[in-house]
MDTraj code that builds the backbone (N, CA, C; nanometers):
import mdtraj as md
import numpy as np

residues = "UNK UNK UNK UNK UNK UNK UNK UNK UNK UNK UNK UNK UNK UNK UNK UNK UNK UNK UNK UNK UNK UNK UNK UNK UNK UNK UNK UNK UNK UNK UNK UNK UNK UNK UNK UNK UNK UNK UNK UNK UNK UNK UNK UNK UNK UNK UNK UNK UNK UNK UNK UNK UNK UNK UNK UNK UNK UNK UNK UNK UNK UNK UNK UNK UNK UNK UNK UNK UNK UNK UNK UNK UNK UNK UNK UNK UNK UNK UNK UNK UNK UNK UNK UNK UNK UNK UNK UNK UNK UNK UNK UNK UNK UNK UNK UNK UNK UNK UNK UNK UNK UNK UNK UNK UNK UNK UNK UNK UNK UNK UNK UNK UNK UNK UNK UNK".split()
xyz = np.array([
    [4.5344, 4.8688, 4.9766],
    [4.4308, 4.9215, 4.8927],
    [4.2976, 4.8689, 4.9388],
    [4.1937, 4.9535, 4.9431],
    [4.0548, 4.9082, 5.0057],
    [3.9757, 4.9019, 4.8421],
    [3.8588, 4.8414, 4.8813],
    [3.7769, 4.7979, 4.7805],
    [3.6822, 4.9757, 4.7041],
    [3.7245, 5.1027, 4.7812],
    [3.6845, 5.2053, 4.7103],
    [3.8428, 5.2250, 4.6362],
    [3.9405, 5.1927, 4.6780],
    [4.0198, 5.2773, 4.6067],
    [4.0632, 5.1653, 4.4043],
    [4.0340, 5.0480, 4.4226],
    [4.0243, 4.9889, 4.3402],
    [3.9658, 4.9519, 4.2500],
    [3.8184, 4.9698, 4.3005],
    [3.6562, 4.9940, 4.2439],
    [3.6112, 4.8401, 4.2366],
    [3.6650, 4.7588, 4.2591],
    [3.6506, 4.5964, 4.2425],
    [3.6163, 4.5469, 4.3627],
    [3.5027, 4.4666, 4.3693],
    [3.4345, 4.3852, 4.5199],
    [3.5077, 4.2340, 4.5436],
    [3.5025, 4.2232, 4.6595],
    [3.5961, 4.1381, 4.6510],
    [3.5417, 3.9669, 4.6021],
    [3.5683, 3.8765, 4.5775],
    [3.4584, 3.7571, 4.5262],
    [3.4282, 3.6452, 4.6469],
    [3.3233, 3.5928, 4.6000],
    [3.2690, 3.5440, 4.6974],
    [3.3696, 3.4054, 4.6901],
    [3.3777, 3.3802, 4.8183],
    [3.4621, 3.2633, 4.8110],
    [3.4060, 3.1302, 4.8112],
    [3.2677, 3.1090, 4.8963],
    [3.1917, 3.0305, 4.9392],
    [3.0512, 3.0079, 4.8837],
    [3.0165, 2.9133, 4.8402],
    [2.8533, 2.8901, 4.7673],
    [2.8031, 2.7983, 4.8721],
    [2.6672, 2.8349, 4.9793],
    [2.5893, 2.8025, 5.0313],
    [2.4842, 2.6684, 4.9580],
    [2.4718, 2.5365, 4.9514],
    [2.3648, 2.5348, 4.9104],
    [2.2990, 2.4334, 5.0149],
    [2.1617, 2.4147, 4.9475],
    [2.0487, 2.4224, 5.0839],
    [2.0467, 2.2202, 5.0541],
    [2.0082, 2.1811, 5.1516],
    [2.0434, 2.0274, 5.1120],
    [1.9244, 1.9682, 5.0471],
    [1.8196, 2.0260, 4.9760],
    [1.7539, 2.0087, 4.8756],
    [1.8196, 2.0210, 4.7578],
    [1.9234, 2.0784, 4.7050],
    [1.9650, 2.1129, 4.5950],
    [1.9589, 1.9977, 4.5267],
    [2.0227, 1.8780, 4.5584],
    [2.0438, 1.7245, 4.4414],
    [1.9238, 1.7122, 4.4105],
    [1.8458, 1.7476, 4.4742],
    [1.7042, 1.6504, 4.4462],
    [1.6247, 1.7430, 4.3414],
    [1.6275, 1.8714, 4.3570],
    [1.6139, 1.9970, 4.2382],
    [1.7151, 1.9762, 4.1222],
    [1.8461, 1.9600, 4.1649],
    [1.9210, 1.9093, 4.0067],
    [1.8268, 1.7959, 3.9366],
    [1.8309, 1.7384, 4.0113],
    [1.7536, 1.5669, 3.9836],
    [1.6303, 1.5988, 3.8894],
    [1.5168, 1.6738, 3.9947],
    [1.4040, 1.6893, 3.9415],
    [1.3943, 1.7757, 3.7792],
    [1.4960, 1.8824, 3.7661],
    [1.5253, 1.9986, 3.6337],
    [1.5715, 1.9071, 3.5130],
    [1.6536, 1.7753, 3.5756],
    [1.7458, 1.7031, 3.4426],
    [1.6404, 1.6079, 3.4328],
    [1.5543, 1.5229, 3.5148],
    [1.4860, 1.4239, 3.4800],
    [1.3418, 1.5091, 3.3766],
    [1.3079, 1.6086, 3.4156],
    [1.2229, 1.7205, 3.3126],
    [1.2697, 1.7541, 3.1995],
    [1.4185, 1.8320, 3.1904],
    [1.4245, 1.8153, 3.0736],
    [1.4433, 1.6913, 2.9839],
    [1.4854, 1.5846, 3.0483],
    [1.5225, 1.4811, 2.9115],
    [1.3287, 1.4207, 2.9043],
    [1.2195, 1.4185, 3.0023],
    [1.1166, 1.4344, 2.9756],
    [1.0247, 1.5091, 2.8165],
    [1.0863, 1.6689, 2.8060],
    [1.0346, 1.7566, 2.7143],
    [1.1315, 1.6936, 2.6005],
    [1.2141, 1.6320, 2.5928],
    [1.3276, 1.6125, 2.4615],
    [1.2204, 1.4628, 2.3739],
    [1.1626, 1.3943, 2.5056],
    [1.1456, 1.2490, 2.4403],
    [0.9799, 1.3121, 2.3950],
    [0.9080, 1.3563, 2.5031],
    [0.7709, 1.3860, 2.4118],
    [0.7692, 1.4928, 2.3196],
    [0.8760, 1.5732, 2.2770],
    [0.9071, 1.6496, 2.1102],
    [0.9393, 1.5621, 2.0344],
    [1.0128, 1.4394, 2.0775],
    [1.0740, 1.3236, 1.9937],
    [0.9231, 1.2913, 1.9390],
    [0.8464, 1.2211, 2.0228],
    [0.7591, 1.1600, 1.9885],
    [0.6343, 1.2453, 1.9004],
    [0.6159, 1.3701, 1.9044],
    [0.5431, 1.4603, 1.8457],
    [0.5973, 1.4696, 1.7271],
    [0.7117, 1.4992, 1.7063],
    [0.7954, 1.4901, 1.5759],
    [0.7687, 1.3582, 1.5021],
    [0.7717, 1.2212, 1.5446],
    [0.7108, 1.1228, 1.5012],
    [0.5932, 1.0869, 1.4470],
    [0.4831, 1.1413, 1.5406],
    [0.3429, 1.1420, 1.5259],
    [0.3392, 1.2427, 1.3949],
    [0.3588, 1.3498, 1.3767],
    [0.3210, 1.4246, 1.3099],
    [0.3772, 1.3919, 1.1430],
    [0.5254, 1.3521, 1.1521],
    [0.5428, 1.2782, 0.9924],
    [0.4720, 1.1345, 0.9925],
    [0.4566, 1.0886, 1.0730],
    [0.3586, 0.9648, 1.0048],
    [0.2162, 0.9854, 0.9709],
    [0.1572, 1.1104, 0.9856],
    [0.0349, 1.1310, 1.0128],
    [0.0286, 1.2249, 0.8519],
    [0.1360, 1.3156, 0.8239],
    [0.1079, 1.3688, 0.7327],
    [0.2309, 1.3290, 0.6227],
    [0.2615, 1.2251, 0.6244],
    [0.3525, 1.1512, 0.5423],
    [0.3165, 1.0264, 0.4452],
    [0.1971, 1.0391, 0.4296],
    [0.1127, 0.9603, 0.3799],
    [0.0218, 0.8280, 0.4215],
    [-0.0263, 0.7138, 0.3822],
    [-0.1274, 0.6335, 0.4543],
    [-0.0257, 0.5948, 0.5678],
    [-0.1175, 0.5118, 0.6697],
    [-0.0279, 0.5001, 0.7377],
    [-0.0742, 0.2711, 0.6841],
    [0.0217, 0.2093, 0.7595],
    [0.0588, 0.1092, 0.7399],
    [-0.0706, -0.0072, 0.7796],
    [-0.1125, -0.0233, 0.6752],
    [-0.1769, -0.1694, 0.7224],
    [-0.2473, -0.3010, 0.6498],
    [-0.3264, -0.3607, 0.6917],
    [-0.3470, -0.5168, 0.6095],
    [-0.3567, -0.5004, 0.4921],
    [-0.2784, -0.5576, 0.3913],
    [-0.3303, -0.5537, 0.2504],
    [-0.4192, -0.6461, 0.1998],
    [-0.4724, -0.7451, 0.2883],
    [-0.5530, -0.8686, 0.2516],
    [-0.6866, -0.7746, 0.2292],
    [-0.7772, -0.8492, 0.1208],
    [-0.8574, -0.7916, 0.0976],
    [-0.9978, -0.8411, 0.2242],
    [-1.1005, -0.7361, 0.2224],
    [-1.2196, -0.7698, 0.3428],
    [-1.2660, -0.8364, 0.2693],
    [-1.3524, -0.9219, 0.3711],
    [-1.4271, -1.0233, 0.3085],
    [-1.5917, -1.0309, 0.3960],
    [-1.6964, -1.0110, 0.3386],
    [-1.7984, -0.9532, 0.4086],
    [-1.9153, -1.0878, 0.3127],
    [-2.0239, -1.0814, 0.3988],
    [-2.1022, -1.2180, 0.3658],
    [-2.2352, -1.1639, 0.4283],
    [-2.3352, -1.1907, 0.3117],
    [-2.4413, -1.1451, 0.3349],
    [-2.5322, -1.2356, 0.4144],
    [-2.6851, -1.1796, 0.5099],
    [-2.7328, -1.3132, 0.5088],
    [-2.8312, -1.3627, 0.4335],
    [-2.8126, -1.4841, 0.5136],
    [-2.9472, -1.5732, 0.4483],
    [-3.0886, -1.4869, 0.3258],
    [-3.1041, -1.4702, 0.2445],
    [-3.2241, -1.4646, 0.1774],
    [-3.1688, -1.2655, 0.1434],
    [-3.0655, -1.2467, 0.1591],
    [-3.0323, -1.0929, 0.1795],
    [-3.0331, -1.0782, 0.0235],
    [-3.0439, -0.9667, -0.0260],
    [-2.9809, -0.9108, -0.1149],
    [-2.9498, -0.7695, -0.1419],
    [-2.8330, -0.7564, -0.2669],
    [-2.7908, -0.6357, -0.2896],
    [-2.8414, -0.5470, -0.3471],
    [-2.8683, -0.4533, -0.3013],
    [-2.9657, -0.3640, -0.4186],
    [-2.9024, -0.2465, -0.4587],
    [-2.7833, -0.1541, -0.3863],
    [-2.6698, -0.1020, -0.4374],
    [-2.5882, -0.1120, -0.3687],
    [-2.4697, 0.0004, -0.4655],
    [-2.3678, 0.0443, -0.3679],
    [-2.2361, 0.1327, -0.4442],
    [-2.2594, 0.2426, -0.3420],
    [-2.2043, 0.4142, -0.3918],
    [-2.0231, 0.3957, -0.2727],
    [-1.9822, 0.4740, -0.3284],
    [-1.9036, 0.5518, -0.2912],
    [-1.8714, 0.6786, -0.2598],
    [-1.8799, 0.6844, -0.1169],
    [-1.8770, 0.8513, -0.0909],
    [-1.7619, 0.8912, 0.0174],
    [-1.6712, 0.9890, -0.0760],
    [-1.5484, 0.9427, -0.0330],
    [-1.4727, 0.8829, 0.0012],
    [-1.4443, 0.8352, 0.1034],
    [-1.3401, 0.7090, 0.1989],
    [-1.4371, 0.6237, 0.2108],
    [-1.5696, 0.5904, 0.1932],
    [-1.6667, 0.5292, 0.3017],
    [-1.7357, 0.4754, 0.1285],
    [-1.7583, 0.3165, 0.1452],
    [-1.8858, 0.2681, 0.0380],
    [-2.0106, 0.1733, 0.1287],
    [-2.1442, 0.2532, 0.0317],
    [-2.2503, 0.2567, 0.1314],
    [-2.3006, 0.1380, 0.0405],
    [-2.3660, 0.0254, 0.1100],
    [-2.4406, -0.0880, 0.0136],
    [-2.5911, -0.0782, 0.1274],
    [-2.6603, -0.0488, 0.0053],
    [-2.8413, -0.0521, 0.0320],
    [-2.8981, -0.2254, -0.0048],
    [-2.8963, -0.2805, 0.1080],
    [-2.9064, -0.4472, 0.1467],
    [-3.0902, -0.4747, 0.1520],
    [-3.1664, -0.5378, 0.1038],
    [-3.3118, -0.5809, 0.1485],
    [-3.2829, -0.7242, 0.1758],
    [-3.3552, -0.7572, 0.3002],
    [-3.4056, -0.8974, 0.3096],
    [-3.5199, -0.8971, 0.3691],
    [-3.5201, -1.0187, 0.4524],
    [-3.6529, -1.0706, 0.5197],
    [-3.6668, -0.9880, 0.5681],
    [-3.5821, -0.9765, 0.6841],
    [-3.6448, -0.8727, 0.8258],
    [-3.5814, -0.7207, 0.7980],
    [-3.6152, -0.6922, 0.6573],
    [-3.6114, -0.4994, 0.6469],
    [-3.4620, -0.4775, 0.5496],
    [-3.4866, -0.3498, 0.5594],
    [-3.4030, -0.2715, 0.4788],
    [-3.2735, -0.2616, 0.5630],
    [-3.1835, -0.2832, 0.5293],
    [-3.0737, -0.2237, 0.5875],
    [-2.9548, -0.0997, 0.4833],
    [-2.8440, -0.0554, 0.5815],
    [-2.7319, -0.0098, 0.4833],
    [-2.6149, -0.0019, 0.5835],
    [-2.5023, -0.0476, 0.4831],
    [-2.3872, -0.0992, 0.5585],
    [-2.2956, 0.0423, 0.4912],
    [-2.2137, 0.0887, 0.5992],
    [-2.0665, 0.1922, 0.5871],
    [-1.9833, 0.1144, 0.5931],
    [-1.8775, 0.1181, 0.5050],
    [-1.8087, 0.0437, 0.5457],
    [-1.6693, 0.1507, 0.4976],
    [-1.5674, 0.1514, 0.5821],
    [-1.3938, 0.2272, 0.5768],
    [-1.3423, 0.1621, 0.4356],
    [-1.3239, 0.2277, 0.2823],
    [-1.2511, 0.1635, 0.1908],
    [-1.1090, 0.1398, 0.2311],
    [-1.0086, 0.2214, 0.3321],
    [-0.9169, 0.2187, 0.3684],
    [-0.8718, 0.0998, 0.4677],
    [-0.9394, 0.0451, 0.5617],
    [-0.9049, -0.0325, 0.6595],
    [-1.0032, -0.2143, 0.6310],
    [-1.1399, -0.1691, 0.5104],
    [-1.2210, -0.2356, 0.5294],
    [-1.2960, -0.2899, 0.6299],
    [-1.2686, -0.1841, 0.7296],
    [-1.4093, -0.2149, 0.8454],
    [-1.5371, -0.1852, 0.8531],
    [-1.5966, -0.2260, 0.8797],
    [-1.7671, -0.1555, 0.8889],
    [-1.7577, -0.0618, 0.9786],
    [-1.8505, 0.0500, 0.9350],
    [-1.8295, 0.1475, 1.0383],
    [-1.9764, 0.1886, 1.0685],
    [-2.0108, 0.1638, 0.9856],
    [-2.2112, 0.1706, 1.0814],
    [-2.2919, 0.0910, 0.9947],
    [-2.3826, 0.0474, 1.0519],
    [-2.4919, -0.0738, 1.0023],
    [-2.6207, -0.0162, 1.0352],
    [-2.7391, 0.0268, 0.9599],
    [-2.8769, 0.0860, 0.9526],
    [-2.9684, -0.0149, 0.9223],
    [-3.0527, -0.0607, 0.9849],
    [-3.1596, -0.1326, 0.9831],
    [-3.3096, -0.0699, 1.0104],
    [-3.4009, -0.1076, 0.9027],
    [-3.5612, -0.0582, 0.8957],
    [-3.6120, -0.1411, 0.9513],
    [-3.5708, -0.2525, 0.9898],
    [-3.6698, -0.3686, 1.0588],
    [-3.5714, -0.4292, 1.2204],
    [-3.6240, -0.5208, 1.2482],
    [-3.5945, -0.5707, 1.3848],
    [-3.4553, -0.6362, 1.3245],
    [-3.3671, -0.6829, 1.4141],
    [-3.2641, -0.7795, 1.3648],
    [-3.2844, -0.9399, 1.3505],
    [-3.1952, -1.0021, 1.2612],
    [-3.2764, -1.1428, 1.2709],
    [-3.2182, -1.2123, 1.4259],
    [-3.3131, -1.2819, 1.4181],
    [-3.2346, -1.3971, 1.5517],
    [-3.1802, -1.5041, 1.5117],
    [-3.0832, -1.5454, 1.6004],
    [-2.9696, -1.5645, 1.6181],
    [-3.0506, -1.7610, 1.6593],
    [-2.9808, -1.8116, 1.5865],
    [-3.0456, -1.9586, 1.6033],
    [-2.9792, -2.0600, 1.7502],
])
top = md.Topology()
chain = top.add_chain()
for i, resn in enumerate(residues, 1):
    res = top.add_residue(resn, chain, resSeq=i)
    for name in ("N", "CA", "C"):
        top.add_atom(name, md.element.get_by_symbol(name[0]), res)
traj = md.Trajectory(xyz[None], top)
């Protein structure tokens, strides 16, 4: 019987491959487990980010005015409380993060004092 009278081709017996192939397996498996760990990590980022605060010092800030300074207010505007400071050398106003208690910008009307 020939391959018209049966309608079936005959199968290949032999697979050619080129002696790059390991190094293309290599390169496809070391990529994918690549895309698995940075979805891992996106998946991470994204519930800690919208999973509520994220984790940190509970000690309270502790901030110290200077010499001859004083307070003249201090607002809250949103996340951020602003204190309007006068002393010797000018007006200032301090931002400060209610969340982390860092300062986040310092405004001065006058020169800065020096440093003894």
């Amino acid at each position: 019987m020939s391959e018209l009278e049966t309608g079936i081709a005959p199968s290949v017996t032999s697979v050619r491959r080129s002696p790059a192939y390991p190094f293309l397996l290599a390169a496809v498996i070391l990529l994918g487990v690549l895309i698995v760990i940075a979805l891992g990590i996106l998946v991470v980022g994204l519930s800690t980010r919208l999973g509520g605060h994220a984790r940190g010092d509970s000690s309270p800030a502790e901030f110290t005015l200077a010499p001859g300074a004083r307070l003249v207010s201090a607002d809250v505007s949103g996340d951020r409380l602003v204190l309007r400071l006068k002393s010797s050398f000018g007006d200032e106003i301090d931002i400060i993060d209610l969340e982390t208690g860092r300062l986040v910008a310092k405004l001065r009307s006058g020169a800065p004092p020096k440093n003894p």
